[in-house]
N, C-alpha and C positions, 0 to 999 in steps of 0.2 A: 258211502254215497253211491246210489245205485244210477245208472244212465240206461232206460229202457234201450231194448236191440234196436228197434227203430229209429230211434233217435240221432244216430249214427251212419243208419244204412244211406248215405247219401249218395247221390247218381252224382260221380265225381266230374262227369260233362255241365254236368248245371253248375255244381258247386264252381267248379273252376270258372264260369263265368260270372258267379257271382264275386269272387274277389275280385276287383276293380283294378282293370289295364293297369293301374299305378304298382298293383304288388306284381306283378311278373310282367316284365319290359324286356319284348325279344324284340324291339324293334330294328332293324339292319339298318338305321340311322347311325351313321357312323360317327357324324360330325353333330350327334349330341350335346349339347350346352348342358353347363354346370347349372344355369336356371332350371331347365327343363329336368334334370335329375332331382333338382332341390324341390320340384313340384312330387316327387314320389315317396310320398311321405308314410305312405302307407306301406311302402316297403322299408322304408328307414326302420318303422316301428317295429315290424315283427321282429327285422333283422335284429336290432338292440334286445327284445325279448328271448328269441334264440342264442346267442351269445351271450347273455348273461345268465352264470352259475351261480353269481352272490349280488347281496345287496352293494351298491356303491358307495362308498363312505364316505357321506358327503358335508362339507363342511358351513354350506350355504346358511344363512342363516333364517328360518321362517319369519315371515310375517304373516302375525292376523287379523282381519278384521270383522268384527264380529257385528253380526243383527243387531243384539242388544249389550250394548257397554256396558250395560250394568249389568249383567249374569258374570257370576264368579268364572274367569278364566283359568283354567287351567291344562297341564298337559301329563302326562304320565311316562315311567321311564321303566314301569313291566307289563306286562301282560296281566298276570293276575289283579292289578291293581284295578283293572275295568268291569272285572267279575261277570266273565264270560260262564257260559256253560262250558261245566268239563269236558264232554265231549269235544267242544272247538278249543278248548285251551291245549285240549290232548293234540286235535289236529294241524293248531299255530306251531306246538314245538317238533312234529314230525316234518314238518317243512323244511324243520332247520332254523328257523327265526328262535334267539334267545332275547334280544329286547325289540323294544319298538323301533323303527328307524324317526328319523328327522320328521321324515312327515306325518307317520304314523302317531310319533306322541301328541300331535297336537290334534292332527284331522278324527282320528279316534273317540275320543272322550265328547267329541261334537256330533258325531255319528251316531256315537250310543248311547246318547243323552235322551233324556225323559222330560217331554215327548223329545222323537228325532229330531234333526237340525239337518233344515237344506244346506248346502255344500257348494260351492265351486272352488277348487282346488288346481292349481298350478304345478306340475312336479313331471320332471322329468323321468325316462325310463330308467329300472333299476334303484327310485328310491323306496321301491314296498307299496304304493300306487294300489295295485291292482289287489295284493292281498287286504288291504285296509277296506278297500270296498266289498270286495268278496263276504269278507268278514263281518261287516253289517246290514250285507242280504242273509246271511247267513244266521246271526243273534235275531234277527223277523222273524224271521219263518216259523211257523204251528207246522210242525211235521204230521200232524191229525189233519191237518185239515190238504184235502186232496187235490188242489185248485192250484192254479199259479199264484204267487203273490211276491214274485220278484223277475223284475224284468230287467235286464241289462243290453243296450245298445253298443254293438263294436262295427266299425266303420268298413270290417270287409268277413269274408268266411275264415280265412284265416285267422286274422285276430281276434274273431268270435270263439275257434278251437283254443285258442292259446289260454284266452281266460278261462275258458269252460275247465280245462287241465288244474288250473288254480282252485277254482270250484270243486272240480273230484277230490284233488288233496287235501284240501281242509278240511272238508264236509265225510271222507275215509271214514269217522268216527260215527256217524250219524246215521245208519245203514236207511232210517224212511228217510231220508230226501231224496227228491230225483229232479234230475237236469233234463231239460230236452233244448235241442237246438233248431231253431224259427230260421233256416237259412233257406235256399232255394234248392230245391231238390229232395226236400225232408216233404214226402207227401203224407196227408195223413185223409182217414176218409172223410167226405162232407156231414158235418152234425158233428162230430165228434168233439168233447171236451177234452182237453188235455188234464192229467192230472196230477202231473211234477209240479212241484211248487217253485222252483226255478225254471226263467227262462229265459236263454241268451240268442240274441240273435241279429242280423242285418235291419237294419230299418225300414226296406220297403217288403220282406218277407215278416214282419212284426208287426207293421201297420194292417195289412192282409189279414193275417191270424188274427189281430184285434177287430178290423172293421169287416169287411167281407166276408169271410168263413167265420167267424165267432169262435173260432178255438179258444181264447182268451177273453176271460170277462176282466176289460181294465179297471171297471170301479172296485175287482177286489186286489187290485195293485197297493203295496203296501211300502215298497221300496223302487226305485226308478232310479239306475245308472245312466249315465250317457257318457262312455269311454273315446279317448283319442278325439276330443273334440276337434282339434286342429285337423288330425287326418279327417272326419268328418263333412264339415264345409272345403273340404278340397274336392269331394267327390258331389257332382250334381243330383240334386234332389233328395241328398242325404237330407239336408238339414229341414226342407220343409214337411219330409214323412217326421222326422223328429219331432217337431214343432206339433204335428196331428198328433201321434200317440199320446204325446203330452198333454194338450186339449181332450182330451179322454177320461184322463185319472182323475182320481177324487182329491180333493181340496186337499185331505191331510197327511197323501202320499209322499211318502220321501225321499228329494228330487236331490241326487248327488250327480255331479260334473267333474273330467276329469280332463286337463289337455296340459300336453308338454310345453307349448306357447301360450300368449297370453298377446298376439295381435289385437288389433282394434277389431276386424271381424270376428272372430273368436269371440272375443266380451260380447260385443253384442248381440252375437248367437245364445250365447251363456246365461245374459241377462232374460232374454225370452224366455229360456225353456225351464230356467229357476229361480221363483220366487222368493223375497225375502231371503238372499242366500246370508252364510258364513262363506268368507274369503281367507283361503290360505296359498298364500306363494312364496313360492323357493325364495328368497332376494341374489339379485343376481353376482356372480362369483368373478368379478373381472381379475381381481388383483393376482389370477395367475401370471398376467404379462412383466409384476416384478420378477418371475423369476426365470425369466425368459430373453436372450441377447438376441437382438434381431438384429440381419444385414442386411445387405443388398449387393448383388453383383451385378457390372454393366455389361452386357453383352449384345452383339450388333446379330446375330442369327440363332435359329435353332441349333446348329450344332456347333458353336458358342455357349450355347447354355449348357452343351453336353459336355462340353471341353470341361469348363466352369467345374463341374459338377463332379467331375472323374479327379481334377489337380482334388477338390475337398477331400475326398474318398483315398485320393490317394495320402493325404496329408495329415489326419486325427483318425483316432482310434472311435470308429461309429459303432457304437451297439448293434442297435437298428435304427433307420429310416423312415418315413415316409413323406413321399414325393406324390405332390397334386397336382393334375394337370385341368387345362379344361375342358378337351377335348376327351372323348377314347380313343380317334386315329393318334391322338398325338401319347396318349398312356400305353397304347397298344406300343407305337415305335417306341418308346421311352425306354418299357420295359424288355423289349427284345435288342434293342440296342446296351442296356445293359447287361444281359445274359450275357452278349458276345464276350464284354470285359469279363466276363468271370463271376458276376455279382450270382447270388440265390436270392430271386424275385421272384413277386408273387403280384399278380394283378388283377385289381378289382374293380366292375364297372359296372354300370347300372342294366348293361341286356343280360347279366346273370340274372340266377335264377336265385332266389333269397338263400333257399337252403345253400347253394353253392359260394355266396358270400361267407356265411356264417363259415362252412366248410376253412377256406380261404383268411377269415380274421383268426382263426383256430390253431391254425398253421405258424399263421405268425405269429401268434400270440405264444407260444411253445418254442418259435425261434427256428422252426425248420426253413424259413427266410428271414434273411438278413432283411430286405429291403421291399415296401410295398407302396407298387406307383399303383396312383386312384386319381378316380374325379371325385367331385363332391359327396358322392353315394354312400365316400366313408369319413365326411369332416364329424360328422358327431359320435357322443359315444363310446367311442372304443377306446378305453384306455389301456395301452400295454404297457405298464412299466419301464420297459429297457428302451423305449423309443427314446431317444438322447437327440435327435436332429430332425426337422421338419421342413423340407426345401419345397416351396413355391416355387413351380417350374412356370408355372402360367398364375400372376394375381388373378384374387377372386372378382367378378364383376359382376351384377345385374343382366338383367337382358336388356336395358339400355344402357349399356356401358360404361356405368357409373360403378365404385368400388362398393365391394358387400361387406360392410364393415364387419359384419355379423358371422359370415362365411369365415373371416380373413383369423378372427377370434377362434372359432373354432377349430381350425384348421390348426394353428399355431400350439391350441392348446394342448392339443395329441403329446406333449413335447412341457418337462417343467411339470410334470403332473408326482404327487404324493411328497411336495416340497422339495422335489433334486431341481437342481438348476437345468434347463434345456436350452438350444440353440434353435431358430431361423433362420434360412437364409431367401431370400426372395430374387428370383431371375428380372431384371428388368431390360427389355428389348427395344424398346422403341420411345419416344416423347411421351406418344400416352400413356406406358404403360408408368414411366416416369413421373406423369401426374396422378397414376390412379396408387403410387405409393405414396407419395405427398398426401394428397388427399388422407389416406386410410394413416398418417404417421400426424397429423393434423387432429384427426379425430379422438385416436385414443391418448395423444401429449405424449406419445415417448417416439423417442429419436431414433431413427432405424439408421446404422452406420454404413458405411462404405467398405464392400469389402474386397478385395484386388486378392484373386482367385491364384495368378499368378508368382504372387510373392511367400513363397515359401515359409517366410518367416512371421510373417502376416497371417497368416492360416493358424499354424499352432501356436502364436500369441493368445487370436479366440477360445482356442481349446481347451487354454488352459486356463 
């Protein structure tokens, strides 16, 4: 797979403005809300893309719903069974991929169906996502024919690079194809036709190349991604240059969708920009919370909660931790106040810089920290195995003050993950925060107990 020089040669000033304030957040807002992180979605993404070495083994169970109920369903459990060209069959196993994942056996065989099949697809980072699409821009393509004829939308420059990386490795085998990337600062001269037949890029540097400059003839678009829809409509005027390129293509281009959520804006974005789809999504995975003891400890200040926190620490044997705050002034104190005891902390927040995160879950994921205080930047995602304990120093909330149920799931789930049993413990300070446990113990029907930090024997009863 070849990538012309210029394709690459990107004026890294522009570039960097083109990834959107959400993936690099140096803001010296100190008293940052767990909201306000959970808006940075675009950094969540890559960060899960960088971080992850393998596929996640995921147990969810697909559902699908299909255009037409009457076309035979089915899903495949090899690769060769879809009767790929050798070349990409060659390039799926140099990846590292030996079967399909979850979402691949089914989103597959609908992808590379005859004729294609529109897509909206649901699936979180790390189920093979991005290789499944990849891979049916890739079975399109006429490598004779010198024109673009796959286009793939990513919601920043960044996760424009990361896909396009997916696209070199598969595509390794196939030496005529060529990638080029439609981001800002990739200039090319006026008149000029491009002649990679892939091409990935931002949406308002893609609507450009298609309408303005003509680098791109859309009516010979033959495949049309639209990745990370969620991060997408977070960013403004993503979604209406989306909506224009798509008004572009020709009637029997095929329109695949891809986003980690499945919000009510999200659908209706999805339903716009794909006609006629096939729907596949994860179904959602709650029943981690059987195998998870939840508490609660009452305590009347912040260093009550630290007290709290130090009797646990001092009283069961913890693998690792992680401890969520809402604040960073208050993750920043957390985690230097636990230094002092002696702990190896590692601390994560959202004015890092992505790379430096991933750096950070790397560390801990190896164990060179025992313990890692965060705000929300890091509830999704990251599974480490030995995490044994997950203490809520601060419940999760909205930005109006109400419990995120959603948050509260996630956060917990870090913990109880590959069927070992985990533990929670939840700091509550105050009445409300008293109601916003009630509330969130209301929701999901299980009872979050009492736990008196101070009773010694009480502590390793949980433990054990």
């Amino acid at each position: 797979m070849a990538t012309d020089s210029w394709a690459l040669a990107v004026d890294e000033q522009e570039a960097a403005a083109e990834s959107v304030s959400a993936v690099v957040k140096t803001s010296a807002n100190a008293e940052k809300t767990d909201e306000e992180e959970k808006e940075d979605r675009a950094a969540q993404s890559l960060l899960n893309k960088l971080i992850r070495s393998n596929l996640v083994d995921n147990t969810n169970q697909v559902e699908v719903l299909q255009r037409d109920p009457n076309s035979p369903l089915y899903s495949v459990k090899s690769f060769e069974e879809l009767r790929l060209k050798p070349q990409l069959l060659q390039g799926v196993y140099a990846m590292g991929f030996n079967r399909p994942s979850k979402i691949q056996e089914n989103a597959l065989p609908l992808m590379l169906a005859e004729p294609p099949q529109n897509l909206i697809a649901q699936s979180q980072s790390g189920t093979g996502k991005t290789a499944a699409f990849v891979l049916a821009m890739l079975s399109q393509v006429e490598p004779a024919n010198k024109y673009p004829q796959c286009l793939c939308l990513s919601p920043t420059y960044e996760l424009a690079l990361q896909t396009g990386k997916v696209i070199e490795q598969m595509g390794k085998f196939y030496p005529a194809l060529k990638l080029a990337y439609a981001v800002r600062g990739n200039k090319l001269e006026r008149g000029q036709k491009l002649s990679e037949q892939i091409v990935i890029g931002t949406p308002g540097t893609v609507l450009d190349w298609c309408s303005k400059l003509k680098f791109i003839d859309p009516k010979k678009i033959k495949v049309f991604v639209l990745d990370e829809a969620d991060v997408m409509i977070a960013t403004q005027g993503h979604q209406d240059q989306s909506i224009r390129i798509q008004r572009m293509l020709p009637r029997n281009c095929q329109m695949l969708l891809f986003s980690a959520t499945f919000e009510d804006s999200v659908w209706k974005f999805a339903q716009k920009v794909v006609p006629d789809p096939n729907v596949i999504k994860l179904k959602r995975e709650e029943e981690t919370l059987d195998t998870i003891k939840q508490y609660y400890v009452l305590c009347s200040s912040r260093d009550e909660k630290f007290q709290a926190l130090c009797n646990l620490y001092g009283a069961i044997t913890i693998a690792q931790a992680m401890i969520f705050c809402h604040t960073r002034k208050t993750a920043s104190w957390l985690a230097a106040e636990l230094s002092k005891e002696g702990h190896q902390v590692a601390l994560l927040s959202g004015e890092m810089m992505v790379e430096q995160r991933a750096a950070v879950i790397e560390r801990f994921r190896e164990g060179k920290e025992k313990v890692l205080v965060t705000t929300n930047v890091c509830a999704r995602g990251i599974d480490v195995e030995q995490v044994s304990v997950v203490i809520n120093f601060d419940l999760p909330v909205d930005k109006d003050g109400n419990p995120d149920n959603e948050t509260y799931l996630h956060r917990i789930g870090r913990t109880g993950r590959f069927g070992k049993r985990g533990l929670a413990v939840n700091m509550v300070d105050s009445k409300h925060s008293m109601n916003i446990l009630n509330r969130i113990q209301e929701h999901f029907n299980k009872k979050i107990e009492r736990l008196d930090t101070d009773d010694l024997d009480e502590i390793e009863k949980i433990a054990n």
